[in-house]
N, C-alpha and C positions, 0 to 999 in steps of 0.2 A: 663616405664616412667609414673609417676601417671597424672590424667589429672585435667585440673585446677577444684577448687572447686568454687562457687558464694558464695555470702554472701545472708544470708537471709531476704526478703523485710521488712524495716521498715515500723513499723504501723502509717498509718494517718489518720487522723478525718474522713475523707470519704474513706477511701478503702471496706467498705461495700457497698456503693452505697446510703449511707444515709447523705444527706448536714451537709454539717458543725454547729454544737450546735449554738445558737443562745446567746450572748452575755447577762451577768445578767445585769439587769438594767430592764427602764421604758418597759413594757410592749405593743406591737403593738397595740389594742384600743386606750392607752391613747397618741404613739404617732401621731397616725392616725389621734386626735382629736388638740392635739396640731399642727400638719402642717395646719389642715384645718383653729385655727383660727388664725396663722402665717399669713398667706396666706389675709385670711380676711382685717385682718389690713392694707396689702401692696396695698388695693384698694384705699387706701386718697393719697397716693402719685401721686397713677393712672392715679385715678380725675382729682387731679390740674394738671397733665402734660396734659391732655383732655380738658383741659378749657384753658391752655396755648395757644395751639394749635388750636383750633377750633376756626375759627373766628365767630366773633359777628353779631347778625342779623341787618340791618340798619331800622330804624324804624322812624314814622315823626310823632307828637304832636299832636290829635287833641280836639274838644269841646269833643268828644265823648271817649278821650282816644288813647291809640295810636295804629297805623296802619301800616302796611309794605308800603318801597317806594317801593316795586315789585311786583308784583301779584306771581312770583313764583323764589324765591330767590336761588342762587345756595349756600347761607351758610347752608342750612339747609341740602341738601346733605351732603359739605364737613365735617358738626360735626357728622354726622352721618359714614362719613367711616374712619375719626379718632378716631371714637371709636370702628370701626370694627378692623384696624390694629393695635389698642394698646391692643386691649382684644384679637384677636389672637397672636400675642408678648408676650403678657402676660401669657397665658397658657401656650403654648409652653417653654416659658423661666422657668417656675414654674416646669413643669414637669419635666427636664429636671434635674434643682436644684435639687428635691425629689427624684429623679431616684438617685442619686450621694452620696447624704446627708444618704438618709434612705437605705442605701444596704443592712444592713442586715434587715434590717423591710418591703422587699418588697411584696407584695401581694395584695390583691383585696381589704384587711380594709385601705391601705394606696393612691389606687388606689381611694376607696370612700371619702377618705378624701381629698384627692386632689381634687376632682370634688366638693365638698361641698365646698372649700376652694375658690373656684375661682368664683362660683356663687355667694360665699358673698364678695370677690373683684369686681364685678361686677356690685352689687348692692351700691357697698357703693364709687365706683368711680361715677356710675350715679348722686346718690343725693348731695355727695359732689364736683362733676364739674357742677351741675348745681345751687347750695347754691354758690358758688363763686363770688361775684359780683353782686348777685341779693339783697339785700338789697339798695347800693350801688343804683342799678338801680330803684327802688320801689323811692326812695326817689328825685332822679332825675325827673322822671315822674310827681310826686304829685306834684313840686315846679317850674317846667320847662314850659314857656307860651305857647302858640298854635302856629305851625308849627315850635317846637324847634328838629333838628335831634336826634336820640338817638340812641344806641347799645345796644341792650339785650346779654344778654350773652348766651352761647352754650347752647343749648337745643338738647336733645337726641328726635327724631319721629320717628328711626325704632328699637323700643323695648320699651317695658315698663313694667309693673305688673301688675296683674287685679289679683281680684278673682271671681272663679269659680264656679259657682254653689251659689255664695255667702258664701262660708266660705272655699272654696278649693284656694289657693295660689298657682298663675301660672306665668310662668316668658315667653315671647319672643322676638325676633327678638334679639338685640345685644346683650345684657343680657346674651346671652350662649354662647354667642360665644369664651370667656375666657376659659369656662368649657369643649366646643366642642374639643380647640385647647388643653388645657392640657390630657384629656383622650385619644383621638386617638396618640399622641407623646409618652404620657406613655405605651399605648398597645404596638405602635412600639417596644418601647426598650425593652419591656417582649418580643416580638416575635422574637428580634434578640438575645437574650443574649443565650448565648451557655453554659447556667447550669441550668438543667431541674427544678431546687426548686427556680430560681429567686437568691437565697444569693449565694454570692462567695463561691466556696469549695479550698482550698489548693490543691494542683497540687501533684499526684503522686512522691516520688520520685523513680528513677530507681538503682535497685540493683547493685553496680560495681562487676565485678568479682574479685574475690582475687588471687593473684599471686601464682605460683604452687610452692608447696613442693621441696628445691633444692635436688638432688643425694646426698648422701654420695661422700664423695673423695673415688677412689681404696684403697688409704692406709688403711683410716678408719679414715683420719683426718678431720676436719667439716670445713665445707665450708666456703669460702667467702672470701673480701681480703686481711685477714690475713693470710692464711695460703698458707704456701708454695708450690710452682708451681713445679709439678714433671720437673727433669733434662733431655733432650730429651737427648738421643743417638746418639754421632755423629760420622762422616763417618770417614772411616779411612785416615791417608795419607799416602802417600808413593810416590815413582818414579814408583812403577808398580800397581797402583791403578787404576783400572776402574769404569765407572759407572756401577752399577749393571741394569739389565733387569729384571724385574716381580722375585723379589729375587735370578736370576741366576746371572751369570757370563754374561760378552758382550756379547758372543759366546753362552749363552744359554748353556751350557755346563756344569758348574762347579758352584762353588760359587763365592760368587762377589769378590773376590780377588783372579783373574788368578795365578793360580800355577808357569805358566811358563813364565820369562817375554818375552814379545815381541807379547802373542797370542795373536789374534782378526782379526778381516777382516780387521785391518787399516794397518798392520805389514807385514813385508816380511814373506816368508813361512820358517818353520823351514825347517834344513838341513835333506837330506835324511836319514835314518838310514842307519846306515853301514852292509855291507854282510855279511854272513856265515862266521862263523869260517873257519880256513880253518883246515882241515881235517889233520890226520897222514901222515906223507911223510912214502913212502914205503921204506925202504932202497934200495939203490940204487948197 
């Protein structure tokens, strides 16, 4: 009997062990450069969602200009930690997009772009949720009499920009915290993905085996359900028909059709045989 044969494994893009070709088109610099100033832009909506949300500091009119009615106000916390939870939302949610969006373009140029991308969302939600309203309020001030109540609008005190040294450009407190929340999200999903180059590879596929070679028919006719099914042999009948035993006769004796009817252990015993001839009479 021959034994089944397999078929031989189809080739696929990675059965070397080398990732999947990387799709023609834009090149990972330029889109590494393009997420980041994506990204950038998505910092005005940011803003005024920052400025929405942030309430306004209460401030009172005086000869000298104006003045807080509190010596230490709790708005100036709370604009300060809605710009903590929207700049961590905001990275996180960004990375997460670029992790999805850019799969075959993943790696460290689009990891930098992201981080760049979110520092200039950051900066450009700061100056435009704190430009919101402040004209608005400049003008009110100048035309407003003494002890008139006012609202400045949200102001950002735990972050700002300074430079360094005098010409080195440094950014802290909430300011990174966008950039913070998208690199550490995007390292995650690089340290979970379970394809050692970051891009999808296609999935082995597995060999089926192939069905084995039929027999020839005895005759020599070919197989399968057209062709006709040998005629089995069948048992004889009769009145003195036994079943046969391991090709004998009942009795083990003879073949499967008792010569004599009646034998078997089921049967009365045949008659005795009859005696000697009988001999010459002597004349008397």
């Amino acid at each position: 009997m021959p034994y089944p044969t397999f078929a031989p494994p189809l080739a696929v893009a990675a059965a070397n062990g080398h990732p999947e070709p990387r799709p023609k088109g834009w090149s990972t610099p330029l889109v590494s450069l393009g997420a980041a100033l994506t990204l950038a832009v998505l910092g005005a909506p940011l803003g005024w969602l920052w400025s929405a949300l942030a309430p306004a500091v209460p401030l009172i009119k005086t000869e000298d200009g104006a003045r807080l009615t509190d010596p230490q106000p709790e708005e100036f916390v709370a604009a300060d930690g809605w710009f903590t939870l929207l700049g961590l939302g905001f990275g996180v949610l960004a990375a997460i997009v670029v992790w999805a969006l850019l799969r075959r373009h993943r790696g460290p140029l689009v990891l930098l772009g992201l981080a760049v991308g979110t520092v200039g969302a950051a900066l450009v939600a700061w100056w435009l949720g704190g430009l919101i309203g402040q004209n608005d309020f400049d003008k009110l001030l100048a035309s407003a009499p003494v002890g008139t109540e006012l609202s400045r609008p949200a102001e950002l005190r735990a972050g700002g920009f300074e430079w360094l040294w005098g010409f080195v450009p440094t950014l802290r407190g909430d300011l990174l915290l966008p950039a913070f929340g998208a690199v550490v999200t995007y390292t995650l999903l690089a340290g979970w993905s379970r394809y050692p180059s970051l891009v999808p590879e296609p999935e082995p596929e597995v060999p089926l085996p192939l069905a084995a070679a039929p027999e020839p028919a005895p005759d020599g006719g070919l197989p399968g359900p057209w062709h006709a099914p040998t005629e089995l042999a069948r048992p004889p009948v009769g009145p003195d028909w036994r079943p046969p035993i391991n090709g004998m006769g009942i009795d083990g004796g003879g073949p499967a059709k008792d010569p004599l009817p009646g034998a078997g252990p089921w049967s009365s015993p045949p008659p005795s045989p009859p005696g000697p001839p009988p001999g010459p009479t002597s004349p008397g």
